[in-house]
N, C-alpha and C positions, 0 to 999 in steps of 0.2 A: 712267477712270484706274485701274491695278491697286492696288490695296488696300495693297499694303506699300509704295509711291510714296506714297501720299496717306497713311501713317502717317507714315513718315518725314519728308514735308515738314513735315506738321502738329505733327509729335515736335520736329522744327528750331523752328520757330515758340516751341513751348512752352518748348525750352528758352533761346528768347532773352529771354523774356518774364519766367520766373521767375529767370534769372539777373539781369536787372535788380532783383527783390526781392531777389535775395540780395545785390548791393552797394549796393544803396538801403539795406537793411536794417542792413547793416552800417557803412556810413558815418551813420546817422542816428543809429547808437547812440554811436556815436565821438562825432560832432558834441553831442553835448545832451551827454557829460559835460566835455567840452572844454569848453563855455562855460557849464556847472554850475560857479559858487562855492561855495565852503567857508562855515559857517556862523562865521563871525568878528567880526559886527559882532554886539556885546549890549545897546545903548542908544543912546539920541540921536531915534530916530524913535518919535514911539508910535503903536501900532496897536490897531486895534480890530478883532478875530479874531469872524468870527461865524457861528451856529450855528442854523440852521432845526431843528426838533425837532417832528416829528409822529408820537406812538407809538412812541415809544423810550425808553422803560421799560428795555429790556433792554442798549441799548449808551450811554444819554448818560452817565453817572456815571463809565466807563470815559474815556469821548470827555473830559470834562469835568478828571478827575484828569488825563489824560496835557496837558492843553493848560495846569493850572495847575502845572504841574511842569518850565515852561520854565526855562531858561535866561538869557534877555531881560528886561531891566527893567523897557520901559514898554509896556505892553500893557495891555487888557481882553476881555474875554469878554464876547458877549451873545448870548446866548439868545432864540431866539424859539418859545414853545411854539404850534405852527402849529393849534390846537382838538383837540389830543390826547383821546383818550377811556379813555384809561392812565393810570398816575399819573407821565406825562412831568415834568407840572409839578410839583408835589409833589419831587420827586428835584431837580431844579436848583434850586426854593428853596430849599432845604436846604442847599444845597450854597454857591448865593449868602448865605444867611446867615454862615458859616463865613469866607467868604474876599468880600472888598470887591470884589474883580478882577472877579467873575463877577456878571453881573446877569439879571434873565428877565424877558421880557413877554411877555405873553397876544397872541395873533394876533387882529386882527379876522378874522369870519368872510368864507368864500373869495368872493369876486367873481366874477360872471356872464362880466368878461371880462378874469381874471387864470387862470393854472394854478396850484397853489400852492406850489409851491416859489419860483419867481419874486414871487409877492405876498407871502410869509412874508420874503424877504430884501430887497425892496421897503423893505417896514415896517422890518424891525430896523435897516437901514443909516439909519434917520432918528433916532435913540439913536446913533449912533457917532461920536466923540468923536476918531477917530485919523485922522493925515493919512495912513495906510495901510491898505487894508481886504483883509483877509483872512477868504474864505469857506472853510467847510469843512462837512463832512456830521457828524449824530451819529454816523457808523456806524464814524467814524473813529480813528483810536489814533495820538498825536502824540509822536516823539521829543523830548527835550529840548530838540533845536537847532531844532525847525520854525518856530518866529516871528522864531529871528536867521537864520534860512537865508533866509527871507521878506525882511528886510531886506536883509541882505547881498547877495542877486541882484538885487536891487530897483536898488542903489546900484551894483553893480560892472557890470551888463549896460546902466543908464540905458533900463530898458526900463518901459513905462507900465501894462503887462499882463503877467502871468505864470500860466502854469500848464504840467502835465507828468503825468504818470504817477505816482501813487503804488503804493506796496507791495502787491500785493494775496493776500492769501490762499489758497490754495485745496485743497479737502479731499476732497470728494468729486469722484467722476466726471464729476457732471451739470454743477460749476463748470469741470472744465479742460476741458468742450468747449463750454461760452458764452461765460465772461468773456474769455479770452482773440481772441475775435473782434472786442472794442472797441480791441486794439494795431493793426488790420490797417492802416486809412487811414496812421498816423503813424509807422505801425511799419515798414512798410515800402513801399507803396505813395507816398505823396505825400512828395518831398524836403523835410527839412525848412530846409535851409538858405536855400531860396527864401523861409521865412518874413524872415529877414532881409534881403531885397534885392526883396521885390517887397511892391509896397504890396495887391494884387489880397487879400480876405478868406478865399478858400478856401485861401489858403497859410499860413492859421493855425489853429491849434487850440487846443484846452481840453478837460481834464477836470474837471466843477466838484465834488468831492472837494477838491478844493485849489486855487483860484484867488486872485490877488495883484494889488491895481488901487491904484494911486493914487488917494487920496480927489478932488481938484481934475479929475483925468479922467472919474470915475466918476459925477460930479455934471455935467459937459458934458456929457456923452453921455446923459444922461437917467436913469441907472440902471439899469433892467431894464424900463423903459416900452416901449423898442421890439421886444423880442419877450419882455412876457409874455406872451402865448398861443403857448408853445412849451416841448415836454415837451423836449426839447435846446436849456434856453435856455443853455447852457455854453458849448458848439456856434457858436451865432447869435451872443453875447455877445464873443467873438475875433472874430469875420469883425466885426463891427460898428465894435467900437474900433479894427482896426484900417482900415478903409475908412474912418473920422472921421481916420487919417491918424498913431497912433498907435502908437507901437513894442509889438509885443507878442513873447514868448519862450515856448518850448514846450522847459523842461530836463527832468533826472532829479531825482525827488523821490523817487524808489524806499526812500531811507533815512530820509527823513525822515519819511512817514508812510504808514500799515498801514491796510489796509479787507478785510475779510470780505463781500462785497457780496451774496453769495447763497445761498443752504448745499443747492442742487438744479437739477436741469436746468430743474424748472416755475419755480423764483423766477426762474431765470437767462432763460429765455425770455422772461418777463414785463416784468422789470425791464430787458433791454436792447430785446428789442422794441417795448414801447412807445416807443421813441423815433425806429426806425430808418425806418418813414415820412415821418417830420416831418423829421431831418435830413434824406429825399430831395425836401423842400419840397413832398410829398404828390403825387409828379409819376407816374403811372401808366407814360407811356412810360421816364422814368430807369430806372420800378422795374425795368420787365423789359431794359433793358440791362444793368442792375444783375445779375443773374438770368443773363441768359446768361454775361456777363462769368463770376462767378464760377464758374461749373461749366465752360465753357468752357478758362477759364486758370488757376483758380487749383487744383478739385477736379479737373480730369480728368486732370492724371498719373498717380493711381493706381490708378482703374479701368482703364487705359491697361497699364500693368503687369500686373495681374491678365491682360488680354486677351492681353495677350505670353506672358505664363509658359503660359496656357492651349493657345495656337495657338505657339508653341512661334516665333515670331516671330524673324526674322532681325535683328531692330532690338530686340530683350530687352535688351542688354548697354545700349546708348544711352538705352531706358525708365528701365531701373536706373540709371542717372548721373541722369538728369533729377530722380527721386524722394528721390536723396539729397541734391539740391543744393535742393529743396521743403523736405527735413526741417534741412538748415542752416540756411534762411533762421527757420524756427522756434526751431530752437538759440540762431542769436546773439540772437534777440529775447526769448527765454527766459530766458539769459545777462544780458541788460542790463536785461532788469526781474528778476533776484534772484528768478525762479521757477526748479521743477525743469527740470532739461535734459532729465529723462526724459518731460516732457509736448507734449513736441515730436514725438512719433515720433504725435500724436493729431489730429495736423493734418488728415486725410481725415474724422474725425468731427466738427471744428470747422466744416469748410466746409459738410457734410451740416447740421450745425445753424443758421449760418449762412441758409443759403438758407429753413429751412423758419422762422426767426424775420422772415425779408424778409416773407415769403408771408404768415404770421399776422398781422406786424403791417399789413400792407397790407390783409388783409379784414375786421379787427378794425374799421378805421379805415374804409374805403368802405361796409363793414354798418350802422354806426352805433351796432355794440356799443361800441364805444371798449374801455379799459381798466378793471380794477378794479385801485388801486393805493393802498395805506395808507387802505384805504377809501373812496375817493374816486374815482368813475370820471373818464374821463380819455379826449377825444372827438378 
């Protein structure tokens, strides 16, 4: 077949493919603010908001003022200091001394066959006192409305599970070409509205930065017994409640609460790699579909370009359409999580990262190096 033939069909191909992300994309962001509520309700349910804390020294006090600075009546705060070797603890006692709301307890040490983020939230949800349980990270910064926004969607969507996107930060380089690789599934590849009409688990999602469960469901469903041996147990934790048959929601939380998750390309690599094995359920063949997929459809428009401008390519002008309608589908999703719009034009070094964080965390994990994470390697 002549070479500009098989560009061009393949260029067709591409741009039907990414055109799909660009109305997926855009409809999914429409969709989650449409059935986003206003934070309106300030009392009547009380919840118990709670906080895994392993060496964070640096952001709980932060995390801890913004969450008693709500809005909302009846709430509590509790803390669990996961065997910090900071003075994690030391800072929330203090802090719990000061104000009744906030309480902390000492983690038992980690279990042979728990990970620990999942056994640190195991434990504290056994202390919680409120018929709604809302999880969140130290690393996190809570508007005033985030515990009646929690209620409110809670009550107005009748949904059993909640989580979404919050605000995230980002400052340096090495963050806007990692972090923003964890919108790609919800962002615009997998429809979200199927999460409402189809009972099947991969049609749900979670970011567990901000997760919202009814106490009465979270206590059927086991807690976090059935996948804690799982560094995505956020991830498992939606597919699960909802294959138990469970209404669960994936809105915009973009204004309600703010996370800095990485402040470099290495934490970035680190901290989302380690997961993205485990979410592919550790499956070698997925990974490399996985793998081709994205260099195939998602990264190759723009070496595709380069090759056009180079060979001076009779299908340039077509290349050039394709790669703007690539750098939209990052616009509106840029747009809808309240990041710059100008980190969008970075998307060719998100997916170059992407792939090489697949690969890492794939050898990391079949070496048997596992992970170093908050000290604690991670297998």
């Amino acid at each position: 077949m002549d070479q500009e033939i098989f560009i061009l069909i393949y260029s067709i191909g591409l741009i039907v493919v990414v055109g799909y992300f660009f109305i997926m994309g855009t409809a999914n962001v429409i969709g989650m603010k449409h059935h986003t509520s206003k934070p309106t309700i300030k009392s009547g349910i009380f919840v118990s908001v709670m906080v895994p804390a392993r060496n964070e020294e640096a952001n709980i006090e932060r995390c801890l003022n913004s969450l008693r600075n709500q809005d909302y009546q009846d709430f509590e705060v509790l803390v669990i200091d996961d065997n910090s070797t900071d003075k994690t603890y030391e800072i929330v006692r203090k802090i719990a001394a000061e104000d009744k709301r906030v309480k902390v307890f000492k983690g038992k040490p980690l279990s042979d066959d728990w990970y620990g983020k999942p056994f640190a939230l195991q434990q504290v949800s056994e202390h919680a006192q409120g018929e709604l349980f809302l999880f969140t990270d130290a690393d996190t910064y809570h508007m005033p409305t985030s515990v009646s926004w929690a209620v409110s969607n809670i009550v107005n969507t009748k949904a059993d599970f909640i989580s979404g996107f919050v605000g995230q930060k980002l400052v340096t380089l090495g963050e806007r070409i990692t972090v923003p690789v964890m919108f790609l599934l919800t962002g615009f590849v997998i429809p979200l509205f199927l999460n409402r009409i189809v009972r099947n688990g991969y049609f749900s999602a979670a970011v567990g930065q901000y997760i919202v469960i009814k106490r009465d469901v979270f206590v059927k469903t086991g807690g976090f017994e059935a996948f804690k041996k799982k560094t995505s147990e956020d991830i498992y934790m939606s597919r699960y409640i909802k294959e138990c048959r469970y209404k669960t929601e994936f809105l915009d939380i973009t204004d309600q609460v703010y996370c800095r998750m990485y402040d470099s390309f290495l934490t970035g690599v680190q901290g989302i790699g380690k997961n993205i094995y485990d979410f592919l359920g550790k499956n070698i063949l997925l990974l490399a579909l996985v793998v081709i997929a994205v260099f195939l459809f998602f990264l190759m428009p723009f070496p595709l370009l380069i090759w056009a401008g180079i060979t001076h390519s009779t299908h340039l002008y077509f290349i050039i359409a394709l790669n703007v309608l690539a750098t939209l589908t990052w616009l509106v999703l840029f747009i809808g999580r309240r990041i710059g719009w100008y980190n969008a034009f970075l998307w060719p070094l998100m997916y170059c990262s992407l792939l090489y964080m697949i690969l890492w965390s794939a050898f990391r994990t079949i070496s048997g190096q596992g992970f170093l994470w908050k000290g604690r390697v991670v297998t």
